[in-house]
C-alpha positions, 0 to 999 in steps of 0.5 A: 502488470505493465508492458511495452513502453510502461514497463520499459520506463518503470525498468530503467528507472528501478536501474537508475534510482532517479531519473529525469526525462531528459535521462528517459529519452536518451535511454530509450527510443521513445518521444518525450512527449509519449515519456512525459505522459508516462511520467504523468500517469505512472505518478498519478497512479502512485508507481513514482514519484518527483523530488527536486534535485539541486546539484549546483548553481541553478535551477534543480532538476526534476527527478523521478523515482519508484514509490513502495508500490512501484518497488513492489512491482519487481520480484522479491523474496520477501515473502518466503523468507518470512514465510521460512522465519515462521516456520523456523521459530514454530519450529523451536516452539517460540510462538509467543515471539510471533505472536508479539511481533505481528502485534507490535506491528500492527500497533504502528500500523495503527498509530501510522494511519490514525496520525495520518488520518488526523492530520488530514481532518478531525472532522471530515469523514471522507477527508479522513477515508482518503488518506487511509486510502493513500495508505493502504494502496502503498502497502498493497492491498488494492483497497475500494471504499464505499460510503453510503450516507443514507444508511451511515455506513461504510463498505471497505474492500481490501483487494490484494492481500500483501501478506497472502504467503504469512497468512498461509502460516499462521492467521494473525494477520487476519485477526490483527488486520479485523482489530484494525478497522475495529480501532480506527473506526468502532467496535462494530466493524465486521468483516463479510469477505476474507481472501483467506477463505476463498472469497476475491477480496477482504470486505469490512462493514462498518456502521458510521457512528455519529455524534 
């Protein structure tokens, strides 16, 4: 996804856990005005993120370090060893065990995004979409939102699927992932584009209940 001086800087920082800009110009060739709009723009786009770090008397430094999108960006093996976990319990017939566990997880996630989503307004409807929004891009899933309030309704685009090599070996993800906009919004939530089967994205209208 990313080249040249991008890639070079997300790299070192995957090799260092945190670093700061000082660090970045003395570990590569690069002008600390060129690492700093990096910096800026990598952080914007929620590939990093800044801590302060107090290591003595003083002022902290400025540190830097990869979020869970910015991890996701390295090779992983992840997927296929889920993938050979599916297979290995379908294997010995405990399907219920995957059944509960993609339940389970699902719930969380649910949990996760409502306390979010409250925390950022009861109210406010596209307060509470943003923040699904934040968290959806840190799993992954590429998410466009789009709400129409002349026909109260809202569109909701998943453009990656995170869990594309699960869904190979079973498809509850895919009906657990339906339920989870059904909870979180209304019953009447409908998915009109899934990945799954071939289409670019996963596409959820759902008509916006008001009091």
């Amino acid at each position: 996804m990313f080249t040249g001086s991008k890639k070079q800087l997300l790299d070192l920082i995957k090799r260092k856990g945190t670093i700061s800009i000082d660090e970045a110009v003395e570990n590569t060739n690069l002008a600390k005005t060129t690492l700093r709009e990096h910096f800026l723009q990598l952080e914007r786009d929620g590939y990093i993120q800044r801590d302060y770090v107090r290591s003595g008397p003083g002022r902290p430094s400025l540190e830097y370090q990869l979020t869970q999108k910015g991890n996701s960006l390295f090779p992983s093996y992840e997927s296929a060893l889920i993938k050979e976990l599916l297979n290995f319990l379908k294997s010995k017939g405990d399907e219920e065990t995957i059944k509960e566990f993609f339940s389970a997880f699902w719930e969380e996630r649910i949990e996760k995004a409502q306390y979010r989503m409250d925390q950022s307004s009861k109210k406010d409807l596209q307060a509470r979409i943003e923040t699904l929004t934040h968290m959806l891009e840190e799993e992954g899933f590429m998410p466009e939102f789009n709400l129409d309030e002349d026909t109260k309704s809202l569109t909701i685009k998943e453009c990656n699927c995170p869990f594309s090599e699960v869904v190979k070996e079973t498809r509850l993800p895919c009906k657990l992932e339906a339920m989870f906009y059904k909870k979180l919004f209304n019953d009447k939530a409908e998915r009109t584009s899934h990945i799954a089967e071939g289409d670019f994205s996963c596409t959820y209208d759902i008509p916006i209940e008001t009091s």
